[in-house]
C-alpha positions in Angstrom: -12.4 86.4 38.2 -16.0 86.2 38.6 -18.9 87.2 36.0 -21.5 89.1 37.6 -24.8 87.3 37.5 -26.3 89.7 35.0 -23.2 89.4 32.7 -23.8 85.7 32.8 -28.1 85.8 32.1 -27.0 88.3 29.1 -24.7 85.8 28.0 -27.3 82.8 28.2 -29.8 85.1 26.2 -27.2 85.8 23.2 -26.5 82.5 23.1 -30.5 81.1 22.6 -31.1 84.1 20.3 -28.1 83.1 18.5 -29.9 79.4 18.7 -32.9 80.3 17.6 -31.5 82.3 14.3 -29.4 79.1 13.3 -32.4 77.0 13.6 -34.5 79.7 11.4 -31.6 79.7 8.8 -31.8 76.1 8.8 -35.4 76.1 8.3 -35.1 78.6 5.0 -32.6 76.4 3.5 -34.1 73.5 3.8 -37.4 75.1 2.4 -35.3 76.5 -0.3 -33.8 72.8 -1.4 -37.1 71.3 -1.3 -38.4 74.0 -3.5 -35.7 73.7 -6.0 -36.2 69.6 -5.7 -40.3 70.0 -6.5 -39.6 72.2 -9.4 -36.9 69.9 -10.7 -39.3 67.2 -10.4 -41.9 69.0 -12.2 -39.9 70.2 -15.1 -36.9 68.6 -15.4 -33.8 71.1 -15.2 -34.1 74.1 -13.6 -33.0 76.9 -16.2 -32.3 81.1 -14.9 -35.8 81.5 -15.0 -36.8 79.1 -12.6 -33.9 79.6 -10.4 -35.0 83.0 -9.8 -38.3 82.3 -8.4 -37.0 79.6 -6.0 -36.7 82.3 -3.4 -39.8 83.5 -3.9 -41.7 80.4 -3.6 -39.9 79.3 -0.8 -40.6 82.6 1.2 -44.5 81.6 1.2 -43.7 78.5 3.3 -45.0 74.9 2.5 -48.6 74.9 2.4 -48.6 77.6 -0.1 -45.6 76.8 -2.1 -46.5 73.2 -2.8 -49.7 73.4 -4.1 -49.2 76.5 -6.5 -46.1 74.3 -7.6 -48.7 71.1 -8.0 -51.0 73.2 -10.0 -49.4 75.7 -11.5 -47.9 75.6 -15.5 -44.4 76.8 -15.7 -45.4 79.9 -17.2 -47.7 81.0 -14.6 -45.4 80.3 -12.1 -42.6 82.4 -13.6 -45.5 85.3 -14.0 -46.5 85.1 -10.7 -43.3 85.3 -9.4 -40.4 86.8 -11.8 
């Protein structure tokens, strides 16, 4: 049995969407760890509190999230983004 050539070019485009979404998840976990790694490094353990606002942070993307983490007290950060 054959696949029709448009069966086949819909198959090639799920696959590179499919692709592309992996490499996006990827990319949001590995801003997520290093997120969680500067705010370790800042404060030592990372209590509820700070856990919570590891996704927010982390959603901004680095060149927003590592200098509010640089310059920002604990406190502010958690009223920023709890």
């Amino acid at each position: 049995m054959t696949l029709s050539p448009i069966y086949l070019q819909k198959l090639e485009e799920v696959k590179q969407e499919g692709r592309q979404e992996g490499r996006q998840e990827g990319r949001r976990e590995s801003l997520y760890s290093v997120v969680e790694k500067l705010l370790q490094f800042k404060f030592g353990s990372l209590d509820d509190e700070l856990n919570q606002i590891i996704q927010p942070l982390s959603a901004l993307g680095e060149e927003e999230f590592i200098p509010l983490i640089q310059q920002l007290s604990r406190s502010e950060l958690l009223n920023r983004f709890s």
